[in-house]
N, C-alpha and C positions, 0 to 999 in steps of 0.2 A: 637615113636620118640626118646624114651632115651634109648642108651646104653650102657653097660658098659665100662668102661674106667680102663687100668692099673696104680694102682699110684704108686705114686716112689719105694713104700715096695712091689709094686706086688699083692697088693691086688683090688678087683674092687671098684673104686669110682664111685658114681652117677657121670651123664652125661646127659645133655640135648644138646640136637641135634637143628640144626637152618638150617635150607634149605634155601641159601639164594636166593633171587630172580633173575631171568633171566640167568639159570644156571652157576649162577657165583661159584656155592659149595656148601659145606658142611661142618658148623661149629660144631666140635665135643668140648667142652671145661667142665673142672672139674668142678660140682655147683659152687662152690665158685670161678669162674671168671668167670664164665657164668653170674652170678647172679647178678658182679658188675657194676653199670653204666661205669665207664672206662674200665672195657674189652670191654662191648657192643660197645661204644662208637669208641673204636681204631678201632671194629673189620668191621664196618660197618659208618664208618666217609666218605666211597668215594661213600657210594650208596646213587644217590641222590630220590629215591623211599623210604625212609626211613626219617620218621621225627625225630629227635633227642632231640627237644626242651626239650621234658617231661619224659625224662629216668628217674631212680629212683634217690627219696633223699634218699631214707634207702640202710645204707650201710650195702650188706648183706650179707660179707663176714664176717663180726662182728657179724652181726641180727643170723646167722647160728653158730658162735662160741657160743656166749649166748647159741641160743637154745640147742647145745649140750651139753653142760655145765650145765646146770639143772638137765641133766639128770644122768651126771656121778661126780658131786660134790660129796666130802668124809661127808662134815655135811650137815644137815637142813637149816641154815642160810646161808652157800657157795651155793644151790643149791637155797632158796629164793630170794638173789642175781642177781643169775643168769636168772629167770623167771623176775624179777623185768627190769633186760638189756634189756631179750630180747623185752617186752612190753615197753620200752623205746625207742628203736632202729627203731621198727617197723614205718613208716609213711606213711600206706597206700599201695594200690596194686603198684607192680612192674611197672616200666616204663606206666604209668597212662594217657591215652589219646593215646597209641599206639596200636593197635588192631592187634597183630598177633595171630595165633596157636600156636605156639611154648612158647606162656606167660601164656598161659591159665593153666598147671602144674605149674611150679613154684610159678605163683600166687597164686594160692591155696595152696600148700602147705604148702607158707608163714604165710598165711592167717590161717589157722590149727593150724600152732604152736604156733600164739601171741593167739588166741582162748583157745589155751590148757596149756600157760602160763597165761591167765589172771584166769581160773581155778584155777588153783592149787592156785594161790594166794587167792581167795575165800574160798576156802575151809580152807586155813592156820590162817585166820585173824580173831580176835573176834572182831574188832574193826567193830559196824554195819555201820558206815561213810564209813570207805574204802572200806566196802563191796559193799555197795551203787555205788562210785566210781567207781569200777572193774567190776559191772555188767553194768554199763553204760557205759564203753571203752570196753565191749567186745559187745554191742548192736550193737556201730560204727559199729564194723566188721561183724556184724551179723544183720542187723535187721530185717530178716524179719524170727528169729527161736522163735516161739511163745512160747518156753518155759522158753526162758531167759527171756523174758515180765513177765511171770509169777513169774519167781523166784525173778525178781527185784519188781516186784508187793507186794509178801509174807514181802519182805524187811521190805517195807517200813510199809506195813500191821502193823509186826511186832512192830514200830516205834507210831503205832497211828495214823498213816497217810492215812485216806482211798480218801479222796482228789486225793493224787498221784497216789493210783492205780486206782483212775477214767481217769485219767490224762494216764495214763500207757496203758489200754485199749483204750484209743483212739487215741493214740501212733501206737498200732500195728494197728488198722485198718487200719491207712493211708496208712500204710507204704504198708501191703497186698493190697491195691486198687490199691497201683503202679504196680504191677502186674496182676492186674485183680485177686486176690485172697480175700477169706475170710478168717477169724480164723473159726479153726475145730469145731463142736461142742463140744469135749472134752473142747479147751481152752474158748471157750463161758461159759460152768456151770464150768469151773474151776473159773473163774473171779467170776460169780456169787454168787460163794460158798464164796469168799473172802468177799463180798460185802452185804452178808447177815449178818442179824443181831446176826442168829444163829454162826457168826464164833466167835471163841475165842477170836478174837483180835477186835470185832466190839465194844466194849464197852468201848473200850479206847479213852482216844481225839485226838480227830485229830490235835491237834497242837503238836509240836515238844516236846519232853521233856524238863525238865531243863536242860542246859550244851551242848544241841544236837542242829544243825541247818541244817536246811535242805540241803541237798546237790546236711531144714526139720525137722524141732523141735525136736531140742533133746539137748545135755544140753550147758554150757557155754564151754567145751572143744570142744565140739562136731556139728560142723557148720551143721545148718538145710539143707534140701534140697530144701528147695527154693531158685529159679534162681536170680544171683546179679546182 
């Protein structure tokens, strides 16, 4: 459904394609006005087969600037910035309650990059509070990848907390019954291992420290392949 498109320098820009209904055409438009509610909006204000109410509030002409900006910032802290926008910008899948083909790429896509910006911030920060944070805004976007449960589980582990990764485990069960799924075996004796007494961390208290207050599986960049 995407193809390429000349941009001004003549180089090829991403393109998503919108077939639009009752062969009225073919919208070919750059991401970055494909992707904004007022392109969509102008492009399709006269079809009345079209609900319009729930087009996006992420504006993701920006959300797309961010995200490439992280990538090609000159420092650490320009490029931390810029991961930090993009996970700001973001507010949820694209045009939300509107059910086409044509949303199903960009949605994800979107959806990839605030995942793979709340990463990087994870990995950057020693602060174990924001850690906590950012795996918990990347759960929103994920929850049904059993590995970020775990890693926010270790968190908290970490913290003295085995409370929360009782709490945490039975977090993802729910969330897998939405789907008629279970956790793999793997993450069943991973939790368990967490929860034994043999683990490193099981001998600490479960209450918060002094000064601290509480706050397809694969990792926090990397969206599970379980269906959302």
């Amino acid at each position: 459904m995407a193809e390429p498109a000349r941009a001004a320098n003549g180089a090829h820009a991403p393109t998503f394609g919108i077939q639009l209904p009752g062969g009225a055409g073919y919208l070919a438009l750059p991401v970055a006005v494909a992707l904004s509610a007022a392109a969509i909006r102008r492009s399709l204000r006269r079809r009345r087969d079209y609900q319009l109410d729930d087009l996006p509030s992420t504006p993701m002409p920006y959300f797309y600037t961010a995200a490439r900006r992280a990538g090609t910032a000159p420092s650490p802290d320009d490029r931390a910035a810029a991961h930090r926008r993009t996970v700001e910008l973001y507010r949820g899948d694209l045009c939300t309650g509107l059910d086409r083909p044509w949303l199903t790429a960009p949605r994800e896509d979107a959806r990839r990059r605030v995942l793979h910006a709340l990463a990087t911030l994870v990995g950057s920060t020693d602060d174990p509070e924001e850690k906590l944070g950012l795996l918990e805004r990347a759960l929103d976007h994920d929850p049904y990848n059993e590995q970020l449960h775990l890693r926010l589980a270790s968190q908290h582990l970490a913290l003295g907390r085995t409370e929360a990764v009782r709490r945490i485990q039975e977090r993802l069960r729910v969330h897998l019954a939405e789907i008629d799924e279970r956790p793999t075996p793997g993450t069943v004796r991973a939790f368990q291992d967490l929860l034994s007494p043999a683990h490193p961390n099981s001998t600490r208290a479960s209450s918060p420290r002094p000064g601290l207050t509480p706050g397809n599986r694969g990792t926090a960049g990397s969206p599970g392949a379980r269906p959302r």
